[in-house]
C-alpha positions as CSV (number, residue, x, y, z in Angstrom):
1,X,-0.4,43.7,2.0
2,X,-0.3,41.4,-1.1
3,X,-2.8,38.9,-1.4
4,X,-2.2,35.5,-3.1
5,X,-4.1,32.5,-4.3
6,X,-4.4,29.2,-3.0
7,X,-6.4,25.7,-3.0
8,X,-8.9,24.8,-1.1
9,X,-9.1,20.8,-1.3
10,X,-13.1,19.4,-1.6
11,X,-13.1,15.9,-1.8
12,X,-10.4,14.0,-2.6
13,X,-11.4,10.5,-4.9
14,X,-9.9,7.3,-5.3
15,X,-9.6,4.9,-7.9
16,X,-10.1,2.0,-6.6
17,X,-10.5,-2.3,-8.2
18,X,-12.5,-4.4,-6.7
19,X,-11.3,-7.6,-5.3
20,X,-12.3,-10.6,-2.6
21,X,-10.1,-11.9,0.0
22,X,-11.1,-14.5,2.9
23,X,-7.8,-13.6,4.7
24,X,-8.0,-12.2,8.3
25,X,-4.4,-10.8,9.3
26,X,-4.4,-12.1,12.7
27,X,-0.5,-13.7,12.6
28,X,2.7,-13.0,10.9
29,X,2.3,-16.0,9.1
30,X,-0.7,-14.9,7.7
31,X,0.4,-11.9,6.6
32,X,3.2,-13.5,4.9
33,X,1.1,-15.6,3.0
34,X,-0.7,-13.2,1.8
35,X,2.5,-10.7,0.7
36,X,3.9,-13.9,-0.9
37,X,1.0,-14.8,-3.1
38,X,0.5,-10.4,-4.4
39,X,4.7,-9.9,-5.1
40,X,6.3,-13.2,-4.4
41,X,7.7,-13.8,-8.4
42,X,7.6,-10.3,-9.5
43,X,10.6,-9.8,-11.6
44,X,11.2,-6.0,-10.2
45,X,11.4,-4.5,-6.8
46,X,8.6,-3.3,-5.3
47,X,7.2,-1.6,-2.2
48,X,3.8,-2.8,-1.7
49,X,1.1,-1.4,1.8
50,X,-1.3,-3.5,3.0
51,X,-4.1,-1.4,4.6
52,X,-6.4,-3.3,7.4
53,X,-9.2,-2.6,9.6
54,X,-9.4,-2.9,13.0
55,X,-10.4,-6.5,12.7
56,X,-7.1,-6.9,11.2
57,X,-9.3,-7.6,7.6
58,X,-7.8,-6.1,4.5
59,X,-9.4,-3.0,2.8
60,X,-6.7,-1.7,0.7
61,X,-3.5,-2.7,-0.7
62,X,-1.4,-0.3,-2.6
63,X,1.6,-0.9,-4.9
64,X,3.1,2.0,-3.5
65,X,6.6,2.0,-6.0
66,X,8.3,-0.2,-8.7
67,X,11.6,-0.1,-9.3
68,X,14.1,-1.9,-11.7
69,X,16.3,-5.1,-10.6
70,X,18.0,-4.0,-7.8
71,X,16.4,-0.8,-6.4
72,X,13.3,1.0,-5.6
73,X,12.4,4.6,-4.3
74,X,10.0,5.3,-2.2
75,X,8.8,8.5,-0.9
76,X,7.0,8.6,3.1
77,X,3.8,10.4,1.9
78,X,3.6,7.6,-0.9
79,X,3.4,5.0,2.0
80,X,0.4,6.6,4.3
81,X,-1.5,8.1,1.4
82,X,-3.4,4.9,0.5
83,X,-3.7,3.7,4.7
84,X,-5.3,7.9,4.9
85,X,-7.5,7.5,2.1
86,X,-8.6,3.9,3.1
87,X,-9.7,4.6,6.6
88,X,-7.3,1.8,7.9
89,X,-6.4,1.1,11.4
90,X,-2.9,-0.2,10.7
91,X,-0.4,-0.7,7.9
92,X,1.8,-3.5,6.5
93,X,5.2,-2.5,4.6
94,X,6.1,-5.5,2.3
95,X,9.2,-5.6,-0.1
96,X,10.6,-7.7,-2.4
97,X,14.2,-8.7,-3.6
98,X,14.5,-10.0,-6.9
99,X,16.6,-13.2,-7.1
100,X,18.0,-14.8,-10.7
């Protein structure tokens, strides 16, 4: 039988920024508000995770794909990689639509 190589994974690293938020998700409206104030003006399409903690507190947010005026790709394993590596208890999905 023919062996082959493979990985084994150790530790897996993010890179992560610093930042301060006194928003607790606890309504749609809040979460709105917050999604409005990270993409609301950006001048491309983009898919954007909010990552939160069971307290519904954010602990990471991920810009998870930019695309060009009208379009955007986004790939599943994209989407949960940043709510795995976070820890988080739930997810938010935000996207944008460009307007002139």
């Amino acid at each position: 039988m023919e062996k082959h190589t493979f990985l084994e994974i150790v530790s897996i690293k993010q890179k992560v920024k610093k930042r301060t938020t006194s928003n607790q998700l606890n309504s749609p409206q809040a979460i709105g508000e917050f999604i409005q104030k990270e993409i609301g003006d950006l001048a491309n399409e983009v898919l954007y995770v909010v990552c939160v903690n069971t307290k519904m507190e954010v602990n990471a947010v991920h810009t998870v794909s930019v695309g060009n005026l009208n379009s955007s790709i986004v790939s599943p394993r994209e989407v949960f990689k940043a709510s795995i590596l976070s820890n988080s208890a739930s997810i938010f999905i935000a996207h944008n639509h460009h307007t002139d």
